[in-house]
PLY file of the C-alpha trace (Angstrom):
ply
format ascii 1.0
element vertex 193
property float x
property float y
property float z
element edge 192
property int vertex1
property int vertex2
end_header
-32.50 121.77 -107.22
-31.93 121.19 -103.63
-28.88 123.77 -102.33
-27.10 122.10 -99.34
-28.30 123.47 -95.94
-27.22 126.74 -94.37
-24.87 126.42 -91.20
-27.29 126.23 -88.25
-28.15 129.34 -86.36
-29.93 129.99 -82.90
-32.92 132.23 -83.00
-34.12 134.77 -80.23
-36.58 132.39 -79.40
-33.49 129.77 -78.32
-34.50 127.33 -81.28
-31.64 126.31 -83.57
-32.22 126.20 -87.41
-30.67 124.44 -90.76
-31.54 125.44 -94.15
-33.56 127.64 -95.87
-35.95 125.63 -98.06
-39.72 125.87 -98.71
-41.23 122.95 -96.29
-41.26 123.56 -92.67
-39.60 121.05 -89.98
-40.37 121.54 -86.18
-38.14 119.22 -84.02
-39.00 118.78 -80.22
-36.16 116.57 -78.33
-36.49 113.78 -75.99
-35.97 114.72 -72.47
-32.63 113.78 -71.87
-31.89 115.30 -75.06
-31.20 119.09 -76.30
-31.84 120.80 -79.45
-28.51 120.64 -80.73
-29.12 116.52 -80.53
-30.72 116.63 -83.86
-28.18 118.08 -85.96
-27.56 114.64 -87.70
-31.09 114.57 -88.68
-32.04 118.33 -89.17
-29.15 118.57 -91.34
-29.67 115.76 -93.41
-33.55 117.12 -93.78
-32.89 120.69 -94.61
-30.40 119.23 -97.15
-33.70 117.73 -98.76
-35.05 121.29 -99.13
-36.72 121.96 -95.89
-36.14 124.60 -93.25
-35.54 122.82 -89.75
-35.97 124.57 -86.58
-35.23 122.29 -83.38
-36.48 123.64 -80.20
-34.71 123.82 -77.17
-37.72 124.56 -74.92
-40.30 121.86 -75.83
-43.21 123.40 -73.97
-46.54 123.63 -76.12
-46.27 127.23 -76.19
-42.34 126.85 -78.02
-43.89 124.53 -80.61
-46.41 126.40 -81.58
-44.37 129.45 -81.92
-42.00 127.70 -84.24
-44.87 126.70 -85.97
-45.85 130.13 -86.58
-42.61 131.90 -86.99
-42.47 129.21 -90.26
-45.60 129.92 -91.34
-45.08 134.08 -90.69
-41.42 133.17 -92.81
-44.08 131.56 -96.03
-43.83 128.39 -95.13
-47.28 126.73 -95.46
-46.75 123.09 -94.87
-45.19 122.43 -91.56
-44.42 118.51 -89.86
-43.62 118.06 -86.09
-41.26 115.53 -85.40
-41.03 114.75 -81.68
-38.73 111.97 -79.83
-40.05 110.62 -76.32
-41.40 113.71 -74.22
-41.19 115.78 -77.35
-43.59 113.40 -78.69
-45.63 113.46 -75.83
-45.75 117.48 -75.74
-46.57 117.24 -79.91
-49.50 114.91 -79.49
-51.97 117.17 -77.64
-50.78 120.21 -78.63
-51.90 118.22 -82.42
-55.06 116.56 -80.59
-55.89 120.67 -79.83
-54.88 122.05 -83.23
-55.42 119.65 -85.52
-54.64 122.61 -88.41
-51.59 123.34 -86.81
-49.15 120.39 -88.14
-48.94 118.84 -91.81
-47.84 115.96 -91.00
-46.33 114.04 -87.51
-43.56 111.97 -87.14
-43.09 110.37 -83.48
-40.93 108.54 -82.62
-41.14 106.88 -79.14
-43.98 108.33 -77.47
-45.02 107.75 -74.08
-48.96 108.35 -74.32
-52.10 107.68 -76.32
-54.02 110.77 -76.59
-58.18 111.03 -78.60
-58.52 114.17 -80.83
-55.80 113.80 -83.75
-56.58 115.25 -87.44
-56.44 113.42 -90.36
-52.78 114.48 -90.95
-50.24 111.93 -92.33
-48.14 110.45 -89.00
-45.62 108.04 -89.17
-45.00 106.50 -85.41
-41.74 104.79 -84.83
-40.56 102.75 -82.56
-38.34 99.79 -81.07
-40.23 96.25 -80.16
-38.02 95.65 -77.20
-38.32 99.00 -75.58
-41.05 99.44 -72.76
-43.18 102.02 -74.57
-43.57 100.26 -77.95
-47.09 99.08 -77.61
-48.15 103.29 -76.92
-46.72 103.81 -80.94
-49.04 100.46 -82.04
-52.42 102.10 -80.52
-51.84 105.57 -81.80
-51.19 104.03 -85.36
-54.70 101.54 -84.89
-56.67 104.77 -83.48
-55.42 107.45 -85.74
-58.44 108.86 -88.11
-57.37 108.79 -91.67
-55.83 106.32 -93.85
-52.32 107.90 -94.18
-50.25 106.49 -91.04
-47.58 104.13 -90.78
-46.16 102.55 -87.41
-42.39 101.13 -87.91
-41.20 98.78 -85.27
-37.42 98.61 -85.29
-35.37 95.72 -84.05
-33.75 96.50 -80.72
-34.81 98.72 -77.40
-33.72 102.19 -78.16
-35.93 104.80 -77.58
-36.90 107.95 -78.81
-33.93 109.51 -80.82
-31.58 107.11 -79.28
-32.88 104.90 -82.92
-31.27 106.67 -85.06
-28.02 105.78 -82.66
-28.67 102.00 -82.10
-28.95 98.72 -84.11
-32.13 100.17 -85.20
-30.29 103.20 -87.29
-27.79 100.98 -88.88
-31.14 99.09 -90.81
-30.42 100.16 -94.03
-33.49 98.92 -95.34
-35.25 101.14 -92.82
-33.25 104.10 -93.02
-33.37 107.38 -95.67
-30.77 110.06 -95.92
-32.89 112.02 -93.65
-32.04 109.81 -90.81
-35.52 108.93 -90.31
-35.96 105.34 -90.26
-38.51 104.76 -92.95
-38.10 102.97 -96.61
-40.01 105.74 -98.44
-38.55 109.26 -97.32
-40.35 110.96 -100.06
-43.70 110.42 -98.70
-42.53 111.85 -94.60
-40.45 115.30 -94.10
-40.33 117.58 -96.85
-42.88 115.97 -99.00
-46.72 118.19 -99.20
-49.09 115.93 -97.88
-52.72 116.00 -100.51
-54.79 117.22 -97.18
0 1
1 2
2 3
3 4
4 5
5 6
6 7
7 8
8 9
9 10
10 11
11 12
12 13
13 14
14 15
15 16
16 17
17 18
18 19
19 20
20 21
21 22
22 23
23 24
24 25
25 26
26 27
27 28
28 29
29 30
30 31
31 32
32 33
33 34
34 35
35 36
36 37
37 38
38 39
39 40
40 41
41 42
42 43
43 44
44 45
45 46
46 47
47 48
48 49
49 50
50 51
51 52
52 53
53 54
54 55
55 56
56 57
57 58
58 59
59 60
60 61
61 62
62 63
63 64
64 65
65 66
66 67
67 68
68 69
69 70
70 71
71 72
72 73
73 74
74 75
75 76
76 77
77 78
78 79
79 80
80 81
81 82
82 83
83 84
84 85
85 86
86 87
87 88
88 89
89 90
90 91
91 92
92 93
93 94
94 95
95 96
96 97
97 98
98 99
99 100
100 101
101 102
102 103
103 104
104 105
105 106
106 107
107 108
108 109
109 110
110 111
111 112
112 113
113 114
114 115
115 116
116 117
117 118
118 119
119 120
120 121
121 122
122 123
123 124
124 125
125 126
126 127
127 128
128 129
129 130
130 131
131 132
132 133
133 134
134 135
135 136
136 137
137 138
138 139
139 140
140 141
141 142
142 143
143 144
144 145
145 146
146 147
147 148
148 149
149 150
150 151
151 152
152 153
153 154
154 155
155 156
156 157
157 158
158 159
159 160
160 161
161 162
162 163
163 164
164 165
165 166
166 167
167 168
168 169
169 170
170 171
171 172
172 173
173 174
174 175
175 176
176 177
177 178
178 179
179 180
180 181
181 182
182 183
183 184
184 185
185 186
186 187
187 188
188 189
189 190
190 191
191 192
């Protein structure tokens, strides 16, 4: 039974978190974004039976030590979710530690980095916004066979979707706020790794 999620808190580490549930959620914001942007989504997620912990700081360094505070809490599966330059600062720091996430969600990124693990990733985008193409050749060069690439209607970027014409597609959206038609299998849901 999934318990609805805890008020959000700020850590030491100046990370805000929602819930208390057994799957881990990192969140890394877009640039012009902050960590309190993601409430929508982290609340909706944690409601699900994860524990969500948005970053303010998205260096490398803040990642990873969200990372580890969830696994140090018991948390053993953890995804990244990254919008824009979060996305950008996920994908190396994944290409480096390819044990470090469970599973990647990006949405929006800017670059196409070599190196990933055979983790699930899900890469969202819109077709009309510059950067589209970047979320097409991580999805055709990703190893494994469990990756999806979603191209949304419209030309919002990064987590500007889950704002725009692109967030109202009901078809594409779950109750986590990430646009995808099978929730279950992104955020909150073990990968078979």
């Amino acid at each position: 039974m999934v318990t609805p999620s805890a008020p959000r808190s700020r850590s030491a580490a100046a990370a805000l978190q929602w819930g208390n549930g057994e799957y881990g959620v990192v969140l890394a914001h877009g640039a012009v974004f902050d960590a309190a942007s993601w409430e929508d989504q982290a609340t909706a997620i944690a409601d699900q039976g994860a524990t969500v912990v948005a970053v303010e700081d998205i260096a490398p360094e803040s990642i990873a030590a969200a990372v580890a505070k969830l696994h140090d809490d018991g948390h053993a599966d953890v995804a990244l979710v990254g919008g824009s330059a979060g996305a950008d600062v996920i994908l190396p720091l994944a290409s480096q530690q390819p044990d470090l996430p469970d599973q990647l969600v990006l949405l929006s990124p800017n670059r196409v980095v070599d190196g990933l693990g055979g983790e699930p990733k899900l890469f969202i985008a819109s077709e009309d916004e510059p950067v589209a193409h970047v979320s097409q050749q991580l999805a055709d060069s990703s190893p494994g066979v469990d990756h999806e690439m979603i191209l949304l209607p419209g030309s919002a970027h990064a987590q500007n979707i889950f704002d725009g014409e692109s967030g109202d597609a009901d078809h594409k959206r779950s109750s986590s706020g990430c646009p995808t038609e099978d929730r279950g299998r992104w955020i909150g849901a073990s990968s078979s790794r």
